[in-house]
C-alpha positions as CSV (number, residue, x, y, z in Angstrom):
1,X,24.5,12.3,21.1
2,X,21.3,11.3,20.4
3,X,20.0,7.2,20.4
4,X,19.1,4.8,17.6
5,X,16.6,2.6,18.9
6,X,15.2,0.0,15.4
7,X,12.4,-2.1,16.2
8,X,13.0,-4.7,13.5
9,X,9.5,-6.3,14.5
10,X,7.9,-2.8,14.3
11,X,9.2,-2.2,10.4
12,X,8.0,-5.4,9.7
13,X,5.0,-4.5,11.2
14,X,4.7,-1.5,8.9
15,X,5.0,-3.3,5.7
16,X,2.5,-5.8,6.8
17,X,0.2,-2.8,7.0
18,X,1.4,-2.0,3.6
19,X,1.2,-4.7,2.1
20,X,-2.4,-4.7,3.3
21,X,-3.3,-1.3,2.5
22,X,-1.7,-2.1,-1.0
23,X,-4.7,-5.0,-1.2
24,X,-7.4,-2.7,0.0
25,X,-6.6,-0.1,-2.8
26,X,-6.5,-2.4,-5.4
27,X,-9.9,-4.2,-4.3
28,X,-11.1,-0.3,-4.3
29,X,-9.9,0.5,-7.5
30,X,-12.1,-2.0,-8.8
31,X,-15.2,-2.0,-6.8
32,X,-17.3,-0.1,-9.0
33,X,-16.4,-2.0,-11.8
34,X,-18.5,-2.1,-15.5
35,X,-20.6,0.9,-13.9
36,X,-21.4,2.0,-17.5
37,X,-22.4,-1.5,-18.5
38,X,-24.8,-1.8,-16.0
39,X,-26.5,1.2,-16.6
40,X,-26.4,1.3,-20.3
41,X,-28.8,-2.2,-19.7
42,X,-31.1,-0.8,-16.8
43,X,-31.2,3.0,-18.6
44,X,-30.5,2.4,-22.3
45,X,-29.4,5.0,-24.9
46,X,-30.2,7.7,-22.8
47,X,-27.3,7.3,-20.4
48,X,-25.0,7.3,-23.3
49,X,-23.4,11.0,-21.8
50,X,-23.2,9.6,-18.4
51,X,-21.7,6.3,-20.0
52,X,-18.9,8.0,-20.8
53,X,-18.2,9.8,-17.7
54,X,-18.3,6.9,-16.0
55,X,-16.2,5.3,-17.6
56,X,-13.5,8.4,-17.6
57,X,-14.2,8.0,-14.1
58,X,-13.6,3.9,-13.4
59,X,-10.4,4.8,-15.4
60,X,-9.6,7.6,-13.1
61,X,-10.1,5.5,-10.3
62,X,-8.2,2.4,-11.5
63,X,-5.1,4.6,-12.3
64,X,-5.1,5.7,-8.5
65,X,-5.8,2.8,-6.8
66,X,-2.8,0.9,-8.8
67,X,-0.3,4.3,-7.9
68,X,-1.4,3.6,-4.5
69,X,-0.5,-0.2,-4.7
70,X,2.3,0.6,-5.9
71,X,4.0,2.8,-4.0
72,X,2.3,1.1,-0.9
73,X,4.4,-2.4,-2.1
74,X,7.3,-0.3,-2.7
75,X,7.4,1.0,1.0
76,X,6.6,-2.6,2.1
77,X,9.7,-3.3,0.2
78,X,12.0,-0.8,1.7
79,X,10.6,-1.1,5.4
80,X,11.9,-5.0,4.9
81,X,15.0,-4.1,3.2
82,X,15.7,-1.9,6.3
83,X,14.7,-4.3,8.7
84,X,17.3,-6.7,7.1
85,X,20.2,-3.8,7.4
86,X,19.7,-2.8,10.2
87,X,19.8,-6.7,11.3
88,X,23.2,-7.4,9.5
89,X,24.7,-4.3,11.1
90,X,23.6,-4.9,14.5
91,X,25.0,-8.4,14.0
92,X,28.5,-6.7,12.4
93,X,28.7,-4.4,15.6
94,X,28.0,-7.4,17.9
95,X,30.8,-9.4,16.3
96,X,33.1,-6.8,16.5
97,X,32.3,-6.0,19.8
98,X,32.7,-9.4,21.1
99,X,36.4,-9.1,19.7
100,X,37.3,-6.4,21.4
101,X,35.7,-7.3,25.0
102,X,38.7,-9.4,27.1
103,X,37.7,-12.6,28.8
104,X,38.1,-12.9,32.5
């Protein structure tokens, strides 16, 4: 039979890194922000075919760097909902455990 070993401070660990990585692709998803602004003032009219690629692209880029957050604070979530299982059954098993053991 195989072992279950659960680091609790390792899943917590994990959606720490989530969480951060959730941060980092919503700071991304943003970091090219009002590209099409900026060089409709520096390029004028003539830019107006890249204009509107860029801002296709920003768009493109928003929408994935908020799926990413997401899902990114959803696994955060669930590594912390595990954590707190696995803590309550441990602590369940102990308990039970402890009844069963005989004193002496």
């Amino acid at each position: 039979m195989a072992t279950l070993n659960v680091d609790e401070k390792y899943l917590e660990e994990l959606a720490t890194k989530q969480v951060q990585a959730a941060t980092k692709a919503e700071e991304a998803a943003t970091a090219a922000g009002n590209t099409e602004t900026a060089v409709w003032v520096t390029h004028g009219v003539i830019s107006g075919a890249s204009n509107s690629a860029f801002v296709t692209a920003e768009k493109q880029r928003r929408g994935a760097g908020q799926n990413i957050r997401q899902h990114a604070s959803d696994l955060a979530a669930k590594l912390r909902v595990a954590k707190q299982t696995y803590a309550g059954v441990d602590e369940d098993l102990s308990r039970n455990l402890d009844k069963q053991m005989l004193d002496g």
